[in-house]
N, C-alpha and C positions, 0 to 999 in steps of 0.2 A: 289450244283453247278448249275447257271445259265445257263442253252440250249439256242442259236438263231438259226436257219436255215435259210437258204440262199440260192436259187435254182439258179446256176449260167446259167441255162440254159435259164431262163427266162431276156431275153439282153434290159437291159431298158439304156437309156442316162444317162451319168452320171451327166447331169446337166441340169436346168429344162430352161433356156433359148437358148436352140441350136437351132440354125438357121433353120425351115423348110425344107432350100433349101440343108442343111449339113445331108450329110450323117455322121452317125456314122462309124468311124473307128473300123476296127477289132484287131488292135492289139495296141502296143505302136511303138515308131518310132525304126527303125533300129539303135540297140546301139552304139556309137562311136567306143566303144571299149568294147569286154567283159573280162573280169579278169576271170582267176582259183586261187584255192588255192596255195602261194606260194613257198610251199616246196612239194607239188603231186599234178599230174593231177589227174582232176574230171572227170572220162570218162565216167563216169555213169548219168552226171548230169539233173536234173529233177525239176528243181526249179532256177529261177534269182531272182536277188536284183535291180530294174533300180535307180539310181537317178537323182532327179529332180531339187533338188536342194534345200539351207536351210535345213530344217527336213524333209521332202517331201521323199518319198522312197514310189517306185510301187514293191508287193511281188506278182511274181507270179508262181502259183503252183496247180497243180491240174484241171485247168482251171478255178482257182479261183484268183482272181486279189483284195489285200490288199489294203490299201495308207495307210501312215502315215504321219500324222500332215498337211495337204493341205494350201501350200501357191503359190499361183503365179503370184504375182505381179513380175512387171517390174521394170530396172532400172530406179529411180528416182521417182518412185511411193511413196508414205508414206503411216505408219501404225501408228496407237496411242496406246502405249502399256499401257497408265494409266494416270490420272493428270498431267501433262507438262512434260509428256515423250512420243517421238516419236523418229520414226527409220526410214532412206529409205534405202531404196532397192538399191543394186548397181551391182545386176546382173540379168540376167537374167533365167527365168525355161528355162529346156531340153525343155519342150513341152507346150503347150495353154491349159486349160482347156478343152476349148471346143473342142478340138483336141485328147483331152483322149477317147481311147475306152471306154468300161463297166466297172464302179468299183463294184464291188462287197460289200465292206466297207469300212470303213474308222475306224484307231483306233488314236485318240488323248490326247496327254501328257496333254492336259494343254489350256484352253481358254484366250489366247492370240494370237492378229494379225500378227504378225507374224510366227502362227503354223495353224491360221485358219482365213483367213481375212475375209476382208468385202464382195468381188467378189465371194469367195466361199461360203460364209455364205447366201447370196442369191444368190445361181445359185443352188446350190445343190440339188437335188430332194431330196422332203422334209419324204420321208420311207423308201432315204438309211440307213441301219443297222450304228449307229455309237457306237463305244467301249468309254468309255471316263471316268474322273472324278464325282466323285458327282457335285463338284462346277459346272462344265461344264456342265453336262444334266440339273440343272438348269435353266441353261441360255438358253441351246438351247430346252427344253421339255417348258418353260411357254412365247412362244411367241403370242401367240392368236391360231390363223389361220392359223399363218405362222411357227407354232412349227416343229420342226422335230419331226417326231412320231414312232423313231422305235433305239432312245438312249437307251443304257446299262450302267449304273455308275458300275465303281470298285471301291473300296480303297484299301489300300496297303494288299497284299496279297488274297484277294479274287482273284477266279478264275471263267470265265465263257468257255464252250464249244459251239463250231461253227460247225454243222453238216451242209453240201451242196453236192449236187449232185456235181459230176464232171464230165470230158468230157466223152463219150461214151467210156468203157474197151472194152481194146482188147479180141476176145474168148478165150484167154491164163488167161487175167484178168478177166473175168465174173467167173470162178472156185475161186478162192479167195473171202470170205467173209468179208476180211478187207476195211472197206471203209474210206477216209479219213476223217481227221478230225483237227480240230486244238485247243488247249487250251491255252487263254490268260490269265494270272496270272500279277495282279497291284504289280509292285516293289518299294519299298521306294524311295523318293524324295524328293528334296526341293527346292525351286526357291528362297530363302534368308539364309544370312548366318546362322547357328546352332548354339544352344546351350542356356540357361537358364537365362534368364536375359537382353536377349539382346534389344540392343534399338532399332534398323533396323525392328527388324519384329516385334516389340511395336507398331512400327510408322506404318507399312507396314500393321498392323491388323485395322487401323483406317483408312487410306486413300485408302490403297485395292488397289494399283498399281502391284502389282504381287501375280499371280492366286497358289494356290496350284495346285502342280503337280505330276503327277505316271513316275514311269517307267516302262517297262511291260517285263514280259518274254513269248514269243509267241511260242509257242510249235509245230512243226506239225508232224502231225503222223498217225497213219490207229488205227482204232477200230473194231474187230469183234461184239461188242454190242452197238451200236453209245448210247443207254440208260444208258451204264453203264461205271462210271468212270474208277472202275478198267483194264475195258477191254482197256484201251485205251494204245499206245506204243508208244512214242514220238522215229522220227526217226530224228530229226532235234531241236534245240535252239536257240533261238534269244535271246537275251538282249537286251534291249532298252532302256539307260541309262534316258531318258527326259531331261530336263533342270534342273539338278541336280547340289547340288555343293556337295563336303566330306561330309560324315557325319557317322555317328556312325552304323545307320541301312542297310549300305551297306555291313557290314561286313556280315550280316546275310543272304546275297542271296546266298554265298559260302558254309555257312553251309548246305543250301536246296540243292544247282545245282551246283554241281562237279565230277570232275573223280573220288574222292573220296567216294562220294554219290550216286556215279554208275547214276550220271544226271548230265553229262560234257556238259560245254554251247558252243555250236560251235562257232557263230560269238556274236561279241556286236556290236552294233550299238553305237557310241557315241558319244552326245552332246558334242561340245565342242566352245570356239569363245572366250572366256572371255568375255560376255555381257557385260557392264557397265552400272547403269541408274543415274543420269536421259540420260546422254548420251556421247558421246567421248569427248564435249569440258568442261564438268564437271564429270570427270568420278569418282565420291563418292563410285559404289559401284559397284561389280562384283558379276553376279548372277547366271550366267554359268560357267564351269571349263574354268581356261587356260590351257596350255599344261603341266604345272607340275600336276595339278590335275588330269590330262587326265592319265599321267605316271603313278599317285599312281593307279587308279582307274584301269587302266589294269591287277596291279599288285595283287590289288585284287579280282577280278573278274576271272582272267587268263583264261579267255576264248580261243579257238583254236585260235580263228583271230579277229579281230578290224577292221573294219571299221570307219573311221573319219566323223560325217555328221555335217551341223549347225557350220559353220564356220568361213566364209567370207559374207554373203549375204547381209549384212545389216552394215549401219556406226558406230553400239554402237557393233560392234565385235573388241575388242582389240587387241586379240590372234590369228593371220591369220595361216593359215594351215602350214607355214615356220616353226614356230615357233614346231609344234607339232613334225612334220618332222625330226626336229629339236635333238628334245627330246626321241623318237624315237630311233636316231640312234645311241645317245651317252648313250641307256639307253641296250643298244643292243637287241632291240626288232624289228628288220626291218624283218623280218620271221613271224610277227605275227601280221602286220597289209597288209592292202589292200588299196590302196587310188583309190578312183573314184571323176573322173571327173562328171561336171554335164552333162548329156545324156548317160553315162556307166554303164555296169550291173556288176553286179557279179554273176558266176554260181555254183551252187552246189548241193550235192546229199543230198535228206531226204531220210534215210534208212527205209527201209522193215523187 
């Protein structure tokens, strides 16, 4: 298994064209609103979810600050997702780029502008740790001079560990040899439809308009031997569904991480919008879940809670968060999802 470290203490910008005159922020902005878990209070809680909007999700924990998928364009901004397909933007991020405190890293599904644009793709200091795709380190390790030099490729099921200092322990915490730690695991994905034969991703292998994609499962946890796997004790699960649609190899993340398998997945994060491309006034093809996918995919996954992300942002989104809502409630699962607003967090405990 793959080691990065990451010294959170060492507070560099999180993007390499910040203003002289700007200070770096310490924190992210005061959340609109925070969310607990729907059926008990979290009164222990020690880790939030902020979102920002689109895929974009700040994890923080530990005094370690994740992102996922960076996008922050404006309304009415444009991304080119592939050969005569393009999207804009019809909302707005919770926050600015350059208004973000320190990121720590950044783990991305999938090299597509609208999960990692053009503004973040040059602004970024270029030896932030990024998580990401084969396809994706790629793109972003063979740019000359201007490479990012500190990418991790997963494929599906491979796992790497992220050791980092955290904030200064209290003298109650310096007795405790567990120190955190986190394990991301690449989850099966697909950003076109499935199955043997088909002519979509025939076509889709020759003109290369949609990126192969992960989904991940982010684990965090404490280790007493940060060297050694076994030592490691996941107190918390993420699922992070990517831009995924149905498919045959999602069954197999339940067989790994279940209440069953004594590895129950707290929250999932998931993709959902009904993409379409080439785009809303020709909508041929659907490359994210709509909201019945979104239903199944809950139902096999069943993880504690749902979060809805990647939904409205953009005009080749079909399926608007109504619709999911929707679905939802006549599915009778309203106890097991959480909806955030963009600038909201969600709070909750990583066990000890």
């Amino acid at each position: 298994m793959a080691v990065i470290s990451i010294d959170t203490k060492a507070k560099q910008p999180p993007t390499r064209d910040l203003p002289s005159s700007k200070s770096l922020p310490e924190a992210l902005p005061k959340p609109k609103q925070s969310h607990d878990h729907p059926t008990r209070s979290n009164v222990n809680t020690n880790a939030s979810l902020f979102f920002v909007g689109t895929a974009t999700t700040i994890l923080e924990w530990e005094g370690l600050r994740l992102m996922t998928d960076p996008n922050f364009l404006h309304a009415g901004d444009h991304v080119h997702l592939g050969p005569g397909v393009t999207g804009t933007r019809e909302t707005n991020p919770a926050v600015n780029l350059e208004d973000l405190p320190n990121i720590d890293a950044i783990l991305l599904s999938h090299y597509h502008a609208d999960h990692f644009d053009e503004k973040v793709e040059a602004s970024l200091r270029r030896d932030l740790p990024i998580i990401t795709t084969p396809h994706a380190k790629a793109h972003l390790s063979q740019k000359g001079e201007d490479s990012f030099t500190a990418v991790s490729a997963l494929d599906f099921w491979e796992s790497l560990t992220v050791n980092f200092d955290s904030r200064t322990p209290t003298p109650a915490e310096q007795k405790d040899t567990a120190k955190p730690q986190i394990r991301v695991t690449g989850m099966p994905g697909t950003h076109v439809p499935p199955g043997p034969g088909n002519f979509t991703r025939a076509i889709n292998d020759i003109i290369k308009v949609i990126p192969p994609t992960n989904g991940w499962m982010v684990e965090l946890g404490y280790s007493s031997a940060p060297d050694s796997e076994d030592a490691f004790k996941s107190g918390y699960r993420i699922y992070i569904s990517g831009d995924t649609l149905l498919f045959d190899d999602l069954h197999k993340i339940p067989e790994i991480y279940s209440s069953h398998t004594g590895k129950p997945i707290d929250l999932m994060l998931i993709h959902l919008g009904g993409t379409t491309v080439p785009g809303p006034k020709m909508p041929l093809l659907m490359v994210t879940m709509d909201e019945k996918m979104g239903i199944q995919l809950m139902k096999i996954i069943n993880a504690d809670l749902t979060i809805p992300i990647h939904f409205d942002d953009y005009d080749v989104f079909l399926s608007p968060l109504s619709d999911f809502r929707k679905a939802v409630q006549e599915a009778g699962l309203d106890e097991k999802v959480v909806y955030l607003d963009r600038g909201e967090e969600y709070k909750f405990e990583v066990r000890k």
